[in-house]
N, C-alpha and C positions, 0 to 999 in steps of 0.2 A: 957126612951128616951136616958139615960148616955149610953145604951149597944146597942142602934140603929146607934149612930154616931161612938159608937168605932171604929164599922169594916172600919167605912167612912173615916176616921181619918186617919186610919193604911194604907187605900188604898192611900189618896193622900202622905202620908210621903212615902210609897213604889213607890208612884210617882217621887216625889223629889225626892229620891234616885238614881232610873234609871234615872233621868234627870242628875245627875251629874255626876255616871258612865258613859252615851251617851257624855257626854260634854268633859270627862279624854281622853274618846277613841276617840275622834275627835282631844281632842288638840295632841295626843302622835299621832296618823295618821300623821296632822300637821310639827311634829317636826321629824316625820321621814321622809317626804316629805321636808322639807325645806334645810337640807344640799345635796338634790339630784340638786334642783331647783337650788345652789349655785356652786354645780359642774361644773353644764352645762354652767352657766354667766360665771364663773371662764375659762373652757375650749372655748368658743363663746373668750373671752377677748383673752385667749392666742393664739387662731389662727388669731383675728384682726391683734394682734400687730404680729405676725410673715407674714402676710401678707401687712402689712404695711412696715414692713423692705425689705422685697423682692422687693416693689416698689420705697420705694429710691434704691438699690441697681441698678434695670432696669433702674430707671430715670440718676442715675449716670453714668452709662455705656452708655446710651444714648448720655449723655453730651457728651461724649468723642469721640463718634462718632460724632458727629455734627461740634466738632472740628477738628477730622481729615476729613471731609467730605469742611471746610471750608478752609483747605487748600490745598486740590487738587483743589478746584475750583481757587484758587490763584496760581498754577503754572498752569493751561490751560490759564489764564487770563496774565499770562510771556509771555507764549509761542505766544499768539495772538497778542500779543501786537510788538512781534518780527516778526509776520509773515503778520501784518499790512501793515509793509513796501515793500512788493512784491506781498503780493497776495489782492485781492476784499473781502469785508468783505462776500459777498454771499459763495464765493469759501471756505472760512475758514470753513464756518459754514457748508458747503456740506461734506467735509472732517471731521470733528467731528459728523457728524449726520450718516455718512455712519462706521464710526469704533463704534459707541454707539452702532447701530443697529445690526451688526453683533455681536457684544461681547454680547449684552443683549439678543439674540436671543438664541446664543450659551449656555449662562450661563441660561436662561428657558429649555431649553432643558436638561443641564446636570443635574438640580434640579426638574426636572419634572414635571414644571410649564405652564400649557399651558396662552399663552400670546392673544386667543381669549378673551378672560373673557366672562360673561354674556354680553347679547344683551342690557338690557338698561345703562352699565357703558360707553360700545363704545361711545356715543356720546361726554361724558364727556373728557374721555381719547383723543379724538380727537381735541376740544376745546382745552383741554390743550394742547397740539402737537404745536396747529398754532400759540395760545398765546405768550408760550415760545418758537419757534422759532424767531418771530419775536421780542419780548423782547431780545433774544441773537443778533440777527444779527443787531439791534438797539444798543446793548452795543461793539460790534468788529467793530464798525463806529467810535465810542466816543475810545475807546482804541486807535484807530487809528489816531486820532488827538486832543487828550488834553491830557496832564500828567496822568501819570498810577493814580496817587493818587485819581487825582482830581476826575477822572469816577466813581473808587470804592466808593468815599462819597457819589456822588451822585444815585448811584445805591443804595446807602445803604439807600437812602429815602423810599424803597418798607414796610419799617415798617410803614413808619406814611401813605402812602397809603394804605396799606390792613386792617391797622386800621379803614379807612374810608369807602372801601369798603364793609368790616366784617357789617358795618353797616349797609349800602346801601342795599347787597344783604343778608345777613345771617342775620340780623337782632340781631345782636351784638351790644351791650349796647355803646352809644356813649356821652357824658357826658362833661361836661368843662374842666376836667382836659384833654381828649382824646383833646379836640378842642386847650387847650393853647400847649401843643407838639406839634399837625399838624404846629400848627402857628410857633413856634420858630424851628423846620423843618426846613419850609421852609425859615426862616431865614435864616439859616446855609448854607441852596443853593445859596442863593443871594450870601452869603461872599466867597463861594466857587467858582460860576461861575461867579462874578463879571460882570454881565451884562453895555453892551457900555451903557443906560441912565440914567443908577446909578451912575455909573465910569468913564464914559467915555472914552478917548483912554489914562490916561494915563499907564494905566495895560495892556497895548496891550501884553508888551512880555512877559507875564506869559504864554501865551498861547502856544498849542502845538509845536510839532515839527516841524509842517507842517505848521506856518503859517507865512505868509509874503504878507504880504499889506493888502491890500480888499481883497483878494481873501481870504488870512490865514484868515482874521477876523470872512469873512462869513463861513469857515470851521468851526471856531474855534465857532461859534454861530449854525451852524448846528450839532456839535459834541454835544451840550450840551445841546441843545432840544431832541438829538436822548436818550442821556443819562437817561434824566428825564423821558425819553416816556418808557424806557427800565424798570427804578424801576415802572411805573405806568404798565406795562403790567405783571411784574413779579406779585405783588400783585395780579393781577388775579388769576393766575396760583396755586398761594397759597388760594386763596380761593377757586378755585376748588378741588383743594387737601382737603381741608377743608370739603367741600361737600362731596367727594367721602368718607375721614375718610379711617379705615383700609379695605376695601371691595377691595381694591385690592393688590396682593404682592409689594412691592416697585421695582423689577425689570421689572415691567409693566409697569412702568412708564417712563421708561427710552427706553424703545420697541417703547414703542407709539410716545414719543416725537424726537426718530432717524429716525423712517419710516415717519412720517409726515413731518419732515422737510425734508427731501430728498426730498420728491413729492413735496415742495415749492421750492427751493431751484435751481432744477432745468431749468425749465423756469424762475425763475427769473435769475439766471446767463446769460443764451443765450439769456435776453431778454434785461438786463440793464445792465449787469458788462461781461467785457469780459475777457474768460477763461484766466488763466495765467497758464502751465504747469509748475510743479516745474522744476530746473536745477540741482540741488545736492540733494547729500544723506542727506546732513543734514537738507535739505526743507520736505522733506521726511519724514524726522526723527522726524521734529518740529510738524507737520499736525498731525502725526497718534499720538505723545505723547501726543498734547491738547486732542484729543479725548481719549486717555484712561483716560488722569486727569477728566475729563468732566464727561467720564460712573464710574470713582470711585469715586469722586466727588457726583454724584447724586445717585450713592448707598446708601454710607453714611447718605448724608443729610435726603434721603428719612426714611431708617432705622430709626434713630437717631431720626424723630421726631415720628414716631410711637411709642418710648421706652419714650420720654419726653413729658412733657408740652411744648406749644408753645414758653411762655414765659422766659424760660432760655432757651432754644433752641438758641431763636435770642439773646441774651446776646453772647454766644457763639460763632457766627458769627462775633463779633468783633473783632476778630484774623485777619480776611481778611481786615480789616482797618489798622489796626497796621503795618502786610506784605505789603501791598500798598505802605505805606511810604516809608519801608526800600526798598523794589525794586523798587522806584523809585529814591532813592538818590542815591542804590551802585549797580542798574543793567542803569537806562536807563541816570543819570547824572541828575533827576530833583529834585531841592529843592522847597519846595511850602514855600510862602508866609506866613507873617503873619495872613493876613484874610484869606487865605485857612485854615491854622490850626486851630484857631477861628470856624472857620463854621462845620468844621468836629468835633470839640470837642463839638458845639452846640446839632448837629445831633444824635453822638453817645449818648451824655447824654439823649438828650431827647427820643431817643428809647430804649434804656433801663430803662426810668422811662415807658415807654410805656408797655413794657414788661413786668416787673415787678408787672405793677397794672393787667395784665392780668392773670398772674400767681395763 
């Protein structure tokens, strides 16, 4: 029987054996498979991070755009505010919509951009046109009668409005902390435009240059409803930019938003503001250089936020608050107030706590 199992015996030990050769040759397969597997994670990590560096690098170049982009919108915002005193706010804005439109047309054409786009952006693009036309020519009303300073803080509420909008339409996360900023916002507006049932008449002469008596008052109360209408229409505007995203060049944007203002622009001039023809070269001078500020101006901005997050974007945009001040103390002679400063120091802090949680 001892010589019937031997051969049995020697088969499974020859079994066990190849079981352990099969198990060397899989682990050594294994180990020479494992430092390839570690190459590729190794080489996957070092393209992460080198494409990660390239995107701060874009998002910082961004910044910078956005800054030089908020300061050409601060010298077309000089120049309006100079050109207030002579020409209709309609008339201003036909003269910047008509030099946007030519230069942005021009500069599609020299980059080889056709400015038709796809048939279903048109609608959007045109939306934006009306929005932000009527958003500007709401803001060269308020320029025109309340201090330089005072308009840009209030314009600069368009943060905690397209915060709320984001919400409304885009369906962007809106939350207590979004809700306590809206709030202390619009606190900063109150201290800013010091409304007569708050204050009553004794801050009358804070008000613009234009105001004297009842009549200044109700300017000076028209200026600063046109104002706040201006940051609530801007926040549109940006959230259809939002909408639209990169699907179109940023010079298209500025195409669309000069030819539609023109076709508005026009009957409303001959219908409610009556033509003023300049008299000098330097009225001349002032009209065509807002609108180049204006079409460089929304170069930039535009650019700038395609290269950045939203949220230092508008961080950035605080430069136009800061300019405000100083041209209004050592270009048009206004000092603001205690509670003006107060309000704008409200404002800005709480839109870039705004900002920052978006980031």
């Amino acid at each position: 029987m001892s010589r019937d199992l031997t051969p049995l015996a020697y088969t499974r030990s020859a079994d066990a054996e190849g079981e352990q050769v099969g198990n060397k040759i899989h682990q050594e397969d294994d180990d020479e498979r494992r430092p390839l597997l570690q190459n590729s994670t190794s080489a996957t990590s070092i393209r992460q991070s080198s494409n990660n560096r390239a995107k701060k690098l874009e998002a910082t170049i961004g910044l910078g755009i956005v800054a030089f982009g908020a300061l050409f919108f601060s010298f077309s915002s000089v120049l309006i505010k100079f050109c207030g005193a002579t020409f209709p706010p309609f008339e201003i804005l036909l003269a910047r919509a008509i030099v946007q439109t030519v230069v942005g047309l021009a500069s599609c054409f020299c980059f080889g951009i056709d400015p038709l786009v796809s048939r279903p952006l048109r609608p959007w693009l045109v939306l934006r046109g009306v929005v932000g036309c009527l958003a500007v020519a709401a803001s060269n009303y308020a320029i025109a009668h309340l201090h330089f300073s005072d308009v840009s803080v209030l314009i600069y509420l368009n943060g905690a409005f397209t915060t709320l909008m984001a919400a409304l339409v885009l369906g962007e996360p809106f939350r207590r902390f979004e809700g306590i900023c809206v709030s202390f916002c619009l606190i900063g507006a109150i201290l800013v435009s010091k409304p007569d049932f708050l204050f009553g008449t004794i801050l009358h002469d804070h008000g613009g240059d234009n105001d004297n008596g009842g009549d200044g008052n109700s300017a000076k109360g028209l200026a600063i409803l046109l104002a706040i209408t201006s940051a609530f229409m801007s926040s549109i505007t940006f959230c259809i930019i939002r909408k639209i995203g990169k699907a179109v060049h940023f010079l298209i944007y500025t195409v669309y938003y000069g030819a539609v203002t023109v076709v508005i622009c026009i009957p409303a001039l001959l219908t409610f503001q009556p033509f003023v023809w300049p008299q000098t070269t330097i009225e001349y001078t002032m009209l065509f250089t807002s609108g180049i500020c204006a079409f460089i101006g929304q170069c930039f901005l535009s650019k700038g936020l395609q290269m950045t997050p939203a949220g230092p974007a508008s961080l950035m945009s605080m430069n136009s608050l800061v300019l405000s001040f100083l041209y209004g103390v050592f270009l048009f002679g206004e000092y603001p107030d205690v509670l003006g400063v107060l309000g704008a120091i409200i404002i800005a802090v709480t839109t870039a706590a705004l900002a920052l949680r978006k980031k």
